[in-house]
Every structure is written in C-alpha cells, then in structure tokens.
C-alpha positions as a Markdown table, in Angstrom:
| # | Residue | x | y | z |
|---|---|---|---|---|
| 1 | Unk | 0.0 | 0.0 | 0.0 |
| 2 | Unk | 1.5 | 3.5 | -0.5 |
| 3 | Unk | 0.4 | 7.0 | 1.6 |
| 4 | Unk | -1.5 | 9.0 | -0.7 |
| 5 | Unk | -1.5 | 12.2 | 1.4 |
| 6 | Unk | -1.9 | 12.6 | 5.5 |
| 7 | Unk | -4.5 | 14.6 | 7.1 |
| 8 | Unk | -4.8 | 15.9 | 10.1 |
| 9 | Unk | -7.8 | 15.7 | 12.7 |
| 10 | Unk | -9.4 | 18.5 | 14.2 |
| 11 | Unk | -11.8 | 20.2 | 16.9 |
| 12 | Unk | -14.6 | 17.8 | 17.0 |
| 13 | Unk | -13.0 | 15.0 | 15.3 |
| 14 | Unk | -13.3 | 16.1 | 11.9 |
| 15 | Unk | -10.8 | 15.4 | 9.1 |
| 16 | Unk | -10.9 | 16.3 | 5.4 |
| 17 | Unk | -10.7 | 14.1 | 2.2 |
| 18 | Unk | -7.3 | 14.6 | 0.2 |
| 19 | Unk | -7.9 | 16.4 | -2.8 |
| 20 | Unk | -6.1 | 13.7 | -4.8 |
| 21 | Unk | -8.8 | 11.0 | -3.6 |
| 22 | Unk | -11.7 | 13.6 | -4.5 |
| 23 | Unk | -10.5 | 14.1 | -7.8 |
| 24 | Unk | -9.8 | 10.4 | -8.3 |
| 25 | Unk | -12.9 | 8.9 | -6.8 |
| 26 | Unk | -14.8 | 11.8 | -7.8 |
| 27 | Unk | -16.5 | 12.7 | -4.4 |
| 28 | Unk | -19.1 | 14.8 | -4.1 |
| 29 | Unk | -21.7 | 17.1 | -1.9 |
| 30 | Unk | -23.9 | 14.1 | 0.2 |
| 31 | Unk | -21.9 | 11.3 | -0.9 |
| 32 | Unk | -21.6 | 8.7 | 1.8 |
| 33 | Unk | -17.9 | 7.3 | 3.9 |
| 34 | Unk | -18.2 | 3.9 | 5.1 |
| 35 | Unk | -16.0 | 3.2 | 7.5 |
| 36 | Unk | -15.1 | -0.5 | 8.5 |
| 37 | Unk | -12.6 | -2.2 | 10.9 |
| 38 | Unk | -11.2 | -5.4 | 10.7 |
| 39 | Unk | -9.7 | -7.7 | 13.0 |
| 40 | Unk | -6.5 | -5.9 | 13.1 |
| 41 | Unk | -8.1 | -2.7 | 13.4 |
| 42 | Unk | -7.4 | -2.0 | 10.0 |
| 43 | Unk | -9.8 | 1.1 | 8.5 |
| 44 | Unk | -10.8 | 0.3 | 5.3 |
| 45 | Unk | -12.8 | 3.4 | 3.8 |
| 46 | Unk | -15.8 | 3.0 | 0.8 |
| 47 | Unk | -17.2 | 5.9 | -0.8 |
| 48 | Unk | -20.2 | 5.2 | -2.1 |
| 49 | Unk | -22.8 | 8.1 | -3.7 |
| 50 | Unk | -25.8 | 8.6 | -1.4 |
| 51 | Unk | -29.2 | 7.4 | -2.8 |
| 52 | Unk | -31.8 | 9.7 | -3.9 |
| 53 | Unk | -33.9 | 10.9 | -1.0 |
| 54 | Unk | -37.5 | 10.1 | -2.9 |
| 55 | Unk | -40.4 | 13.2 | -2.8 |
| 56 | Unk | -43.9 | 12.6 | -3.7 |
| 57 | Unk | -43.7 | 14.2 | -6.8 |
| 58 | Unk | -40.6 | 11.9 | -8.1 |
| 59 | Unk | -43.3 | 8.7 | -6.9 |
| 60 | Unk | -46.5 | 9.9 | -8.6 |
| 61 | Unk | -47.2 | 7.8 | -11.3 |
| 62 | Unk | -45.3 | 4.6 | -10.8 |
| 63 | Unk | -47.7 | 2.6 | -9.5 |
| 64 | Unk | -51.5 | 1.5 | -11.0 |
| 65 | Unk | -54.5 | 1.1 | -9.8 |
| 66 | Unk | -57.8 | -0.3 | -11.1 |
| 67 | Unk | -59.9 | 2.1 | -8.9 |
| 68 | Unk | -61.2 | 4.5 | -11.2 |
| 69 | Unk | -59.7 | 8.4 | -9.6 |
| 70 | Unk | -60.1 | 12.1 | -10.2 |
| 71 | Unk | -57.1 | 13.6 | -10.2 |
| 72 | Unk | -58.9 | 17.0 | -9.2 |
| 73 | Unk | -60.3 | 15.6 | -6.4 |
| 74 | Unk | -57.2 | 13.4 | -5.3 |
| 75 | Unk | -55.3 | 17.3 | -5.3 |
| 76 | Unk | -58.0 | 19.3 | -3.4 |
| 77 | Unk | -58.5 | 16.4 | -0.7 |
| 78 | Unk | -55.5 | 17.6 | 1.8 |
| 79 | Unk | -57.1 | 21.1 | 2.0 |
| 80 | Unk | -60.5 | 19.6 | 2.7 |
C-alpha cells in the first residue's frame, strides 16, 4: 500500500478528504464514507454516492390502480 497524502484531525474529530482522492474517486456534496474495521483494526474506507432521497412528486405515477380516480379531487382532498 502507498500514503496518498496525511491529514490531520481537528476540533470535534473532523478530518478532510485529500484532494487527490476527490478528484480520483470523484467525491461529491452528500456522498456517503463507510467506515469499516477489521480484526486488526485496519480502516478500510468505501465511498459510495448517497441514494436519492425520494419526494412525492418523483413517486406519482409509478404505481396503477384499477380504482377509477379524479385527479382534481385526489389534489383538493388535503385542503379539505
């Protein structure tokens, strides 16, 4: 294995991500770091991108019913 780069750690624990291994892995905003120890206590690091967080809009449509709906009525229902 070869050192990359070092970083340091800071108030509260924190660290930060070598530039080199953002650029490389292509790290971004809300991406996850999973962190696992083996035996040895060994860190082994996964960066992995975070799954979408769904909204209602991104889940209307994908499923089917054969209950006949109005759509106008479905929308004015939460303000009734």
């Amino acid at each position: 294995m070869v050192v990359i780069a070092t970083t340091k750690v800071y108030l509260n624990k924190q660290t930060a991500i070598p530039r080199q291994i953002i650029e490389t892995l292509e790290i971004g905003e809300n991406d996850v770091i999973e962190w696992d120890l083996d035996k040895d206590n060994n860190v082994k690091l996964n960066f992995r991108k975070r799954e979408k967080e769904w909204t209602f809009d991104d889940i209307v449509g994908l499923m089917k019913t054969k209950e006949k709906t109005n759509a106008v009525e479905l929308e004015m229902e939460p303000y009734q």
